[in-house]
PyMOL Python script that loads the backbone (N, CA, C, O; Angstrom):
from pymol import cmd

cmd.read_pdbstr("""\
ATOM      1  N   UNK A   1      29.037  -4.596 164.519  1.00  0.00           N
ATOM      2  CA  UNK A   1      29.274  -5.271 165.782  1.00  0.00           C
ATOM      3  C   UNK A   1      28.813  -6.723 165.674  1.00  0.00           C
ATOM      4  O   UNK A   1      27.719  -7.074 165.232  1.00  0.00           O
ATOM      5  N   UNK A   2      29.496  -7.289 165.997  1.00  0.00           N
ATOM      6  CA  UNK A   2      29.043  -8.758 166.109  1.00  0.00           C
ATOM      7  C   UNK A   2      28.419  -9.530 167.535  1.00  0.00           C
ATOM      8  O   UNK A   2      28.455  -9.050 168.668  1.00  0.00           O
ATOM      9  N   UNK A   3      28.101 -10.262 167.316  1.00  0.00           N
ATOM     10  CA  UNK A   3      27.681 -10.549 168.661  1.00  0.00           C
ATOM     11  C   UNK A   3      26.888 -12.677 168.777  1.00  0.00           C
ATOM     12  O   UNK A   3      25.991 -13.190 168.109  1.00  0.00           O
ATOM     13  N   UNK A   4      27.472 -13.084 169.524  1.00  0.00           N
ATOM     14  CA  UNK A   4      26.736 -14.345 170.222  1.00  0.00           C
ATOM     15  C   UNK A   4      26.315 -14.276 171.705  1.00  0.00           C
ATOM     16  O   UNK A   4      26.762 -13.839 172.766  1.00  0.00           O
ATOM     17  N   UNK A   5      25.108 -15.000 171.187  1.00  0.00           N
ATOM     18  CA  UNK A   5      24.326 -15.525 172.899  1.00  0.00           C
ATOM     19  C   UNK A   5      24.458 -16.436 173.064  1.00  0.00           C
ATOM     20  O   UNK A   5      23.891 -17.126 172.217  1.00  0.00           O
ATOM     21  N   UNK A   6      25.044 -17.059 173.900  1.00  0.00           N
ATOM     22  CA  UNK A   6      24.520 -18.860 173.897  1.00  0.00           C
ATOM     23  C   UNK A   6      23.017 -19.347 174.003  1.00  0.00           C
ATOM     24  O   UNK A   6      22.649 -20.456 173.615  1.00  0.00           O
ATOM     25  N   UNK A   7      21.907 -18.065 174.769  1.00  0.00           N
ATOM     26  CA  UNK A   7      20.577 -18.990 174.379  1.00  0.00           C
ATOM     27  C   UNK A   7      20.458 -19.241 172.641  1.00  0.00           C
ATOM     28  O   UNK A   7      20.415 -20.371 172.154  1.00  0.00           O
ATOM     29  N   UNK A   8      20.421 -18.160 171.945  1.00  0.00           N
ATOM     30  CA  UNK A   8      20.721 -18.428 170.382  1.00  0.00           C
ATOM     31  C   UNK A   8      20.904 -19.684 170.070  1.00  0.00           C
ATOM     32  O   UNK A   8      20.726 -20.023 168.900  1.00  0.00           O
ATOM     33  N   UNK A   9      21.097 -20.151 170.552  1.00  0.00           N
ATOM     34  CA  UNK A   9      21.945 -21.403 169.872  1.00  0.00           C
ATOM     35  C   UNK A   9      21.671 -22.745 170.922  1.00  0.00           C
ATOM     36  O   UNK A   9      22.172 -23.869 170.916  1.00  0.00           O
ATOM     37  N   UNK A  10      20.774 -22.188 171.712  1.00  0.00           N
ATOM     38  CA  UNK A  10      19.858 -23.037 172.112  1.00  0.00           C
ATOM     39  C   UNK A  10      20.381 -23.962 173.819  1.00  0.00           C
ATOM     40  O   UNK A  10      20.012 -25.064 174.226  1.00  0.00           O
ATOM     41  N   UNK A  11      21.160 -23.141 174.339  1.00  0.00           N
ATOM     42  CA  UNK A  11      21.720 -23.133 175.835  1.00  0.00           C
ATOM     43  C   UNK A  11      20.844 -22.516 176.396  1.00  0.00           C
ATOM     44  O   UNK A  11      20.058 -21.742 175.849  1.00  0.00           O
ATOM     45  N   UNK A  12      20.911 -22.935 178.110  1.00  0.00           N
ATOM     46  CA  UNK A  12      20.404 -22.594 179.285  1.00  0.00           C
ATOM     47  C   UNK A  12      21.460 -21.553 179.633  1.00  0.00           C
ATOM     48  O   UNK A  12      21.937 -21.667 180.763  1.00  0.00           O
ATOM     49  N   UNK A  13      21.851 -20.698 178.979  1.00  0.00           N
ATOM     50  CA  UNK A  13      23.219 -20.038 179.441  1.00  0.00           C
ATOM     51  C   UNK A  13      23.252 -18.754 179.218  1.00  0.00           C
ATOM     52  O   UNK A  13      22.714 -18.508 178.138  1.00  0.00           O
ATOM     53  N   UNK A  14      23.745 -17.575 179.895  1.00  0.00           N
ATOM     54  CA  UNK A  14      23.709 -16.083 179.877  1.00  0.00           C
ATOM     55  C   UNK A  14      24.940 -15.752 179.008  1.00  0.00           C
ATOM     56  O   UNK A  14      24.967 -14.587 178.610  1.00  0.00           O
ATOM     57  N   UNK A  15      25.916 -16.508 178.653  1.00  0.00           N
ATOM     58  CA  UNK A  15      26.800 -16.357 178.104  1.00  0.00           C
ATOM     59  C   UNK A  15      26.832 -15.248 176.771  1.00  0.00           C
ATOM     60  O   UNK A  15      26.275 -15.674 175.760  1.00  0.00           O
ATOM     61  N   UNK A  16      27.297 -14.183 176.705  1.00  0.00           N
ATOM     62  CA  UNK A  16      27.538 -13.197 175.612  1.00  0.00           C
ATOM     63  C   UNK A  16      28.691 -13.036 175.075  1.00  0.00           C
ATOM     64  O   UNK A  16      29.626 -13.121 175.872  1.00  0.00           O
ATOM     65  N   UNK A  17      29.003 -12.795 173.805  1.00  0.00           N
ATOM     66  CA  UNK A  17      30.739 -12.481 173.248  1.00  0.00           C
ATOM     67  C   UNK A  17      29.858 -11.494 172.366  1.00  0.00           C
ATOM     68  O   UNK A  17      28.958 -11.649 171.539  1.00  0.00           O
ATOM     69  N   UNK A  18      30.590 -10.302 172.970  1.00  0.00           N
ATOM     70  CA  UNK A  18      29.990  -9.481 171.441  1.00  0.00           C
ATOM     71  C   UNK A  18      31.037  -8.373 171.320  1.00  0.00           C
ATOM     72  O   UNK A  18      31.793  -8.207 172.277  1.00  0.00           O
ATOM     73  N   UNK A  19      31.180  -7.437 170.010  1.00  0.00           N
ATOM     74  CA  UNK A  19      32.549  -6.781 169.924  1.00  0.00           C
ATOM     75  C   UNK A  19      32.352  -6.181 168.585  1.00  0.00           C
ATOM     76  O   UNK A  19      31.527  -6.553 167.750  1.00  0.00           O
ATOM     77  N   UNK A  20      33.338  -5.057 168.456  1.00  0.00           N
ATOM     78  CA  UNK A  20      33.613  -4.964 167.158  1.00  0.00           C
ATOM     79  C   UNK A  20      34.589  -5.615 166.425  1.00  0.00           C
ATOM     80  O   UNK A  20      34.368  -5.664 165.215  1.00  0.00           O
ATOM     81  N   UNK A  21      35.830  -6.240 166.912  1.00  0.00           N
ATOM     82  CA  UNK A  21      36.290  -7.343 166.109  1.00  0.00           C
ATOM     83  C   UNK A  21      35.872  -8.152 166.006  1.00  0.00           C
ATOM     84  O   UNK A  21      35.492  -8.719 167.031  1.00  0.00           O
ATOM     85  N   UNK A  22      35.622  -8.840 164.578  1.00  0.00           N
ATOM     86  CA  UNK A  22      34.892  -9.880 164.788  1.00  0.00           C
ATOM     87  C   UNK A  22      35.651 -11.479 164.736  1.00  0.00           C
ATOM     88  O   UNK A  22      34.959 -12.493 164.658  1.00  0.00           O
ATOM     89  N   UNK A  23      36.727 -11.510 164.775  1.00  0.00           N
ATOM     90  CA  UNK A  23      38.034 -12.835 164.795  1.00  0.00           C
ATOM     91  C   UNK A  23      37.936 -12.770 166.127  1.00  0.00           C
ATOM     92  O   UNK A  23      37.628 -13.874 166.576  1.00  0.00           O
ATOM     93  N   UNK A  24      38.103 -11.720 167.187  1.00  0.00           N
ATOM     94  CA  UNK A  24      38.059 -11.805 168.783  1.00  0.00           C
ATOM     95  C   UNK A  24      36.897 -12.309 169.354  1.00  0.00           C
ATOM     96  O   UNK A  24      36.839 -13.114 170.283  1.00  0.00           O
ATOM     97  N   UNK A  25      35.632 -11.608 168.532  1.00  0.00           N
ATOM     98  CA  UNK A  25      33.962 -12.337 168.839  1.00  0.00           C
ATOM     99  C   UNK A  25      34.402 -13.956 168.899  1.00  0.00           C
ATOM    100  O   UNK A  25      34.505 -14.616 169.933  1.00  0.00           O
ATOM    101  N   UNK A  26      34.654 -14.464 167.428  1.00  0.00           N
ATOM    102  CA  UNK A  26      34.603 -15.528 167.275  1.00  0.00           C
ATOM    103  C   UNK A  26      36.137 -16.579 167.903  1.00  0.00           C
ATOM    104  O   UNK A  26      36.303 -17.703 167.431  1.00  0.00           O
ATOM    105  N   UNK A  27      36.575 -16.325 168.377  1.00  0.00           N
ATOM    106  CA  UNK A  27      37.062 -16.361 169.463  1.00  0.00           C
ATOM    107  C   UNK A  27      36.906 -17.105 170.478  1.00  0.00           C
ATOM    108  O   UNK A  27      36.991 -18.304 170.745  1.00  0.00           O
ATOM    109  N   UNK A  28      36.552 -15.732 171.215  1.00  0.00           N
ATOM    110  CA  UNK A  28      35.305 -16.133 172.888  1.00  0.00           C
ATOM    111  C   UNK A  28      34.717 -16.807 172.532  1.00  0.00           C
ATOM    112  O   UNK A  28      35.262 -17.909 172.567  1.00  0.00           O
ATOM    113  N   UNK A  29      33.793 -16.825 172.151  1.00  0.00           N
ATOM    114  CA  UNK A  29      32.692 -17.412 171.831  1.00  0.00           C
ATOM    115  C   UNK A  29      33.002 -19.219 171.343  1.00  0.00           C
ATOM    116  O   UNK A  29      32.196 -20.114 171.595  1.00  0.00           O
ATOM    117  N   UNK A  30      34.008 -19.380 170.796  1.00  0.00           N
ATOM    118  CA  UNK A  30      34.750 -20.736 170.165  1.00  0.00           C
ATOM    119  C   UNK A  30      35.129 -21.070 171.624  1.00  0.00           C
ATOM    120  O   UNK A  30      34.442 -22.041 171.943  1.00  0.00           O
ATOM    121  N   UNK A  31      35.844 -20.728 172.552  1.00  0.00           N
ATOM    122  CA  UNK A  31      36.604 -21.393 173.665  1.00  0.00           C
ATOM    123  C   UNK A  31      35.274 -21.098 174.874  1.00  0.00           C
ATOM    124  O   UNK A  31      35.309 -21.921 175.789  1.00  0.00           O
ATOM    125  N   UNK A  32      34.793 -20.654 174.921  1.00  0.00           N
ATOM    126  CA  UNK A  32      33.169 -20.488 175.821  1.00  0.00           C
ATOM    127  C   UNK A  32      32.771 -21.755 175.290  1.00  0.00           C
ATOM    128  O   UNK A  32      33.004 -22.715 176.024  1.00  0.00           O
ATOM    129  N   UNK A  33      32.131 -22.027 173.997  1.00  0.00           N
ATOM    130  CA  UNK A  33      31.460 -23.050 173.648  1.00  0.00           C
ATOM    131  C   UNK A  33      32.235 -24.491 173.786  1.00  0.00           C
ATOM    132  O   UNK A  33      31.464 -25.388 174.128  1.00  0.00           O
ATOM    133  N   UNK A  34      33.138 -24.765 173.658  1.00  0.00           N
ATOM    134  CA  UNK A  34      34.011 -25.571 173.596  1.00  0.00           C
ATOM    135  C   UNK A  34      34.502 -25.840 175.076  1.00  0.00           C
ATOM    136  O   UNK A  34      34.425 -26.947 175.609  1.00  0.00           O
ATOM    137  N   UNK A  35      34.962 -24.827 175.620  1.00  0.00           N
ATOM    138  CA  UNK A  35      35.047 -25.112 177.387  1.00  0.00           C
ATOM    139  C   UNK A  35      33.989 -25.486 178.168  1.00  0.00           C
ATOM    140  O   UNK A  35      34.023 -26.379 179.015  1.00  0.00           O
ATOM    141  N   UNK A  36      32.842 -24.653 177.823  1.00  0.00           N
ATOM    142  CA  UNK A  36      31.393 -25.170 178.800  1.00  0.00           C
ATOM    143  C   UNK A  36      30.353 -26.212 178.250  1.00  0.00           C
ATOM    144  O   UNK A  36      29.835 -26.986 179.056  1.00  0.00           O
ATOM    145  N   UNK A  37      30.059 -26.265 177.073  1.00  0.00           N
ATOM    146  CA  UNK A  37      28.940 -26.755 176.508  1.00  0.00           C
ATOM    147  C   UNK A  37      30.049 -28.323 175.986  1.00  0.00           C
ATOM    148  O   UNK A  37      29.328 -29.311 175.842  1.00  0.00           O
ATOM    149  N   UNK A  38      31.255 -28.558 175.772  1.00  0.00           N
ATOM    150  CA  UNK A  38      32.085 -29.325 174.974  1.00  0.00           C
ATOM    151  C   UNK A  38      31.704 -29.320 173.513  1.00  0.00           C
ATOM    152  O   UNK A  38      31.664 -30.430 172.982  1.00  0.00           O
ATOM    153  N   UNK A  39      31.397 -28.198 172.720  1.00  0.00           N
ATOM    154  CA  UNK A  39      30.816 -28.068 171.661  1.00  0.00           C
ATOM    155  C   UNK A  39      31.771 -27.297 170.794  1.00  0.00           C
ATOM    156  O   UNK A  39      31.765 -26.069 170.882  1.00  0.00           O
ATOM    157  N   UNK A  40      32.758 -28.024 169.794  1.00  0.00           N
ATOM    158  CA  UNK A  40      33.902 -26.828 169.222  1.00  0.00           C
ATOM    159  C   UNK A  40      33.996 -26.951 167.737  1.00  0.00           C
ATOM    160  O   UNK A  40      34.526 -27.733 166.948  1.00  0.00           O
ATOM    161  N   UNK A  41      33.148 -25.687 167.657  1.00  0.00           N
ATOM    162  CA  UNK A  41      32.603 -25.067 166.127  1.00  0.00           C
ATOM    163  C   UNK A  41      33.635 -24.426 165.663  1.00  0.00           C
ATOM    164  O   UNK A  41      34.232 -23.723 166.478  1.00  0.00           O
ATOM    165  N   UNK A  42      34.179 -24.474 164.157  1.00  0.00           N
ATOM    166  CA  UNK A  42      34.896 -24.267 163.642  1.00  0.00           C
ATOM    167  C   UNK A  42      34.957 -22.680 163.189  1.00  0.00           C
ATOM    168  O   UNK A  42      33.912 -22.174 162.779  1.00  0.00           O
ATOM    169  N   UNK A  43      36.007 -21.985 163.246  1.00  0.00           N
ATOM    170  CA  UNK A  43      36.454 -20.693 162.582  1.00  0.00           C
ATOM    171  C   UNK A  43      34.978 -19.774 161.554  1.00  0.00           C
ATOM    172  O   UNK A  43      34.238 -18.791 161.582  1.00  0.00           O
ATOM    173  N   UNK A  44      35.367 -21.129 160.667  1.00  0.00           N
ATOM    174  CA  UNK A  44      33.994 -20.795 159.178  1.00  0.00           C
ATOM    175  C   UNK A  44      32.941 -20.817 160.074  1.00  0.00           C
ATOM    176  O   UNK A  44      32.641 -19.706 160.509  1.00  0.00           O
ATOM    177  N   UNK A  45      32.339 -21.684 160.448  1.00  0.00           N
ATOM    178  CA  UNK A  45      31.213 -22.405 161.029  1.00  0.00           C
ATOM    179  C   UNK A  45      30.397 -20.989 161.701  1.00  0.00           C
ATOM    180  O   UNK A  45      29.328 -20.455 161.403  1.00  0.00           O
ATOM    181  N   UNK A  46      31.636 -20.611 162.933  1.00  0.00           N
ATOM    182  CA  UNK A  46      31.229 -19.164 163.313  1.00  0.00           C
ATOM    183  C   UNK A  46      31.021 -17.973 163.138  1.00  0.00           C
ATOM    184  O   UNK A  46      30.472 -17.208 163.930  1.00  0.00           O
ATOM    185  N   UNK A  47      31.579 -17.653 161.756  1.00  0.00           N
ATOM    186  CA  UNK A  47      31.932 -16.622 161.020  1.00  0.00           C
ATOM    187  C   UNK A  47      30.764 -16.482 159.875  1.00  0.00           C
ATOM    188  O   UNK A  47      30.570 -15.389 159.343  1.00  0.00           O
ATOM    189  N   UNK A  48      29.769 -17.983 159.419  1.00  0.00           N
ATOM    190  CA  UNK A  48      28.921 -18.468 158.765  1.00  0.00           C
ATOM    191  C   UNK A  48      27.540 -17.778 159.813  1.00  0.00           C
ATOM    192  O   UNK A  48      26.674 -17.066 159.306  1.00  0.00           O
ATOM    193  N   UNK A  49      27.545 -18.135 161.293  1.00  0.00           N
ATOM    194  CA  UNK A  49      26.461 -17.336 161.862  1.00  0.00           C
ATOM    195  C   UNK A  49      26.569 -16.673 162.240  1.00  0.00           C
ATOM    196  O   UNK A  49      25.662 -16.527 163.059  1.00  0.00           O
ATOM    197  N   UNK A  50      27.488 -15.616 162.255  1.00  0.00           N
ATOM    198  CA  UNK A  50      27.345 -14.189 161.813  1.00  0.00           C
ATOM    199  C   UNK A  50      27.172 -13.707 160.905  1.00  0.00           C
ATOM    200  O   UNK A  50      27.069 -12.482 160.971  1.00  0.00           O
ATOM    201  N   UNK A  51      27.056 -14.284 159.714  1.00  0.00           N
ATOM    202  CA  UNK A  51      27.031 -13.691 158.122  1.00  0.00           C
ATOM    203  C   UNK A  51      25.370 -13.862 158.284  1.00  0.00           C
ATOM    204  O   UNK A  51      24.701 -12.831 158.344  1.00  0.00           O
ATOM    205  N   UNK A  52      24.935 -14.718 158.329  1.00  0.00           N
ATOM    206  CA  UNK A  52      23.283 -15.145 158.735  1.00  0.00           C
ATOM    207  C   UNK A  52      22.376 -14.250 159.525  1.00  0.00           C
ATOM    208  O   UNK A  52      21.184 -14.050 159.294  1.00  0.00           O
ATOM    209  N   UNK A  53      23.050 -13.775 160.421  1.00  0.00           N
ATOM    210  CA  UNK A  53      22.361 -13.429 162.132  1.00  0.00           C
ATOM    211  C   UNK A  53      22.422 -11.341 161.596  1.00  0.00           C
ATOM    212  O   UNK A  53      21.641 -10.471 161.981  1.00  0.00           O
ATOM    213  N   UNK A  54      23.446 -11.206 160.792  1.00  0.00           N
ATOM    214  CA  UNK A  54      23.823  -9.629 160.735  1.00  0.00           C
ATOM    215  C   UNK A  54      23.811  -9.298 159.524  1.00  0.00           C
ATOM    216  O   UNK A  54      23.971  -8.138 159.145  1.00  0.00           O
ATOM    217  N   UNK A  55      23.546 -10.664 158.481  1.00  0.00           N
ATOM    218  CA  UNK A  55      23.106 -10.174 157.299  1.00  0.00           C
ATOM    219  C   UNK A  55      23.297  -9.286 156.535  1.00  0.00           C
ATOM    220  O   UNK A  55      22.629  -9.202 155.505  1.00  0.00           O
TER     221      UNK A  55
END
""", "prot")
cmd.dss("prot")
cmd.show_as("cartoon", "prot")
cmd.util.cbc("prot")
cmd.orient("prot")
C-alpha cells in the first residue's frame, strides 16, 4: 500500500492519498500538491518517496 501525508512533507495540511495502486497514489497526491500547495513534483520524484518511505 502506498501512501502520502502532506504533513510528511512538511504542510499544515490533513491531506492523505493512499491506495494500493500506486500510479493512482501518485497521482492524487501530484494534482493535491500542485493544486493546493502550487508545488508539482514529478512522476519519478514521487515514486522516489515511496521507494524511501516503504522501503
Amino acid at each position: 500500500m502506498a501512501k502520502f501525508t502532506c504533513r510528511d512533507y512538511g504542510f499544515d495540511c490533513d491531506f492523505i492519498a493512499e491506495g494500493d495502486n500506486i500510479a493512482k497514489v501518485i497521482e492524487e497526491y501530484g494534482k493535491h500538491s500542485c493544486d493546493e500547495h502550487g508545488i508539482e513534483y514529478s512522476k519519478e520524484a514521487l515514486m522516489q518517496f515511496i521507494l524511501r518511505k516503504h522501503g
